[in-house]
N, C-alpha and C positions, 0 to 999 in steps of 0.2 A: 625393384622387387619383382622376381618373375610371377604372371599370372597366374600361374598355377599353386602357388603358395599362399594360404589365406593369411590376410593379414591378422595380428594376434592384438593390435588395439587401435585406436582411432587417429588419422594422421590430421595435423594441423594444417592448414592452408590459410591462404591472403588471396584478397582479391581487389582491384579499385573501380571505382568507376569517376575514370577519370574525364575530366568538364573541360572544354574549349569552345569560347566564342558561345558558348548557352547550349551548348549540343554534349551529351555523353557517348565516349567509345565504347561501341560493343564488335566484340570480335565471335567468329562461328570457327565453336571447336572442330578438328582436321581426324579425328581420333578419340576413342573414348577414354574417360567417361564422356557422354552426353553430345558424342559426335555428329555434327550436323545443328545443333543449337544455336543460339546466339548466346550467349551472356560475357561477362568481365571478365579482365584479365586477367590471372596469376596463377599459384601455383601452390606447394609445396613448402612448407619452413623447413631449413634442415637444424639438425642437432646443433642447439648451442648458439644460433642466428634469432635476431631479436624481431617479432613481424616488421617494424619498418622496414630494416633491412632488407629481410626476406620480401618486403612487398616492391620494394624500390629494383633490388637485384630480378624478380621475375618480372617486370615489367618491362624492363631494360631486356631479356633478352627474349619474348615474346614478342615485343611491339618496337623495338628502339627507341621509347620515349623516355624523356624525362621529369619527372613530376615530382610536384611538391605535394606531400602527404597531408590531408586537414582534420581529419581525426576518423573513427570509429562510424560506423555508419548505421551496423545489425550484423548480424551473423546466421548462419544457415549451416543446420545438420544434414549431412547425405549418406542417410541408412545403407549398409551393406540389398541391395535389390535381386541377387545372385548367387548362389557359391563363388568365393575369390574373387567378389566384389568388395571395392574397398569402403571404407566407412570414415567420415570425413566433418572437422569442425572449420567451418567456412568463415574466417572472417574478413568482413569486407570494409575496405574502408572509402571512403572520399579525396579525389584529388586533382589536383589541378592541371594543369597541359603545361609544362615549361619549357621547355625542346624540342626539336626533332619532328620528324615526318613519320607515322608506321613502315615500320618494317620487319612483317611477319617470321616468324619463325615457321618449322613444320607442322609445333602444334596445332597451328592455327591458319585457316585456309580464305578470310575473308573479314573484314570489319568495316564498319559504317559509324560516322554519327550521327548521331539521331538525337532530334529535341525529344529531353525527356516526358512532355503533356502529348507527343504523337504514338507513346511505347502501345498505348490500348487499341489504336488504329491501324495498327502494321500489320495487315494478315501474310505479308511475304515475309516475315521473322518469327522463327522457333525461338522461341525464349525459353530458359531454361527457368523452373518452377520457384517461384520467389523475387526473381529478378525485379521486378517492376518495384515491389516494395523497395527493396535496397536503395532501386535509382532514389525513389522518393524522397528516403530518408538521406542521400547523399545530396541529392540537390537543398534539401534545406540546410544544410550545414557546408555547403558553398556557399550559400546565400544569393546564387542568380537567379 
């Protein structure tokens, strides 16, 4: 959708915060929204695509991973902040590391894993507004 066109209602998105070896991936967006931030991967649902899919599909081509989905984590609203600011129902889910090395796309210009009990001590990471809860609630429903 071109930015100069306001969007006329609320787009769905996916997110994961995916777990390997006790560490979560956080990647820093390349481009807005929230460019320069850190938080999880994903993306957009398109019409008619089910969120696993769409969370499975945007992770595959942000990061080249593979993962296995473990359920529901929380979700997060991102209010229109601007004229032709988009407005957005975030849900995030929990998941696992099964494949693959990162390998960034252009939305995304840098990622790290990080134990999730060090997210409050990182002062070299923007974290995007919420994130820490999500990790939270994704690590206990990993169970590491």
């Amino acid at each position: 959708m071109p930015a100069s066109v306001q969007p006329s209602h609320p787009q769905i998105a996916v997110s994961a915060a995916v777990f390997r070896d006790g560490k979560v991936l956080l990647t820093r967006r390349a481009r807005s929204p929230a460019k320069g931030f850190y938080s999880l991967p994903g993306g957009r649902v398109e019409f008619g695509e089910s969120l696993h899919r769409a969370l499975s599909r945007e992770i595959d081509e942000e990061t080249g991973l593979e993962i296995e989905i473990v359920g529901l984590a929380g979700w997060r609203e991102v209010l229109p902040a601007a004229p032709g600011a988009g407005h957005y129902l975030i849900m995030s889910f929990a998941a696992r590391w099964i494949a693959r090395e990162p390998s960034l796309n252009e939305e995304l210009d840098d990622y790290r894993w990080v134990a999730p009990d060090a997210l409050g001590s990182r002062d070299d990471l923007k974290l995007t507004s919420g994130l820490e809860e999500v990790i939270r609630s994704a690590h206990r429903l990993i169970g590491a």
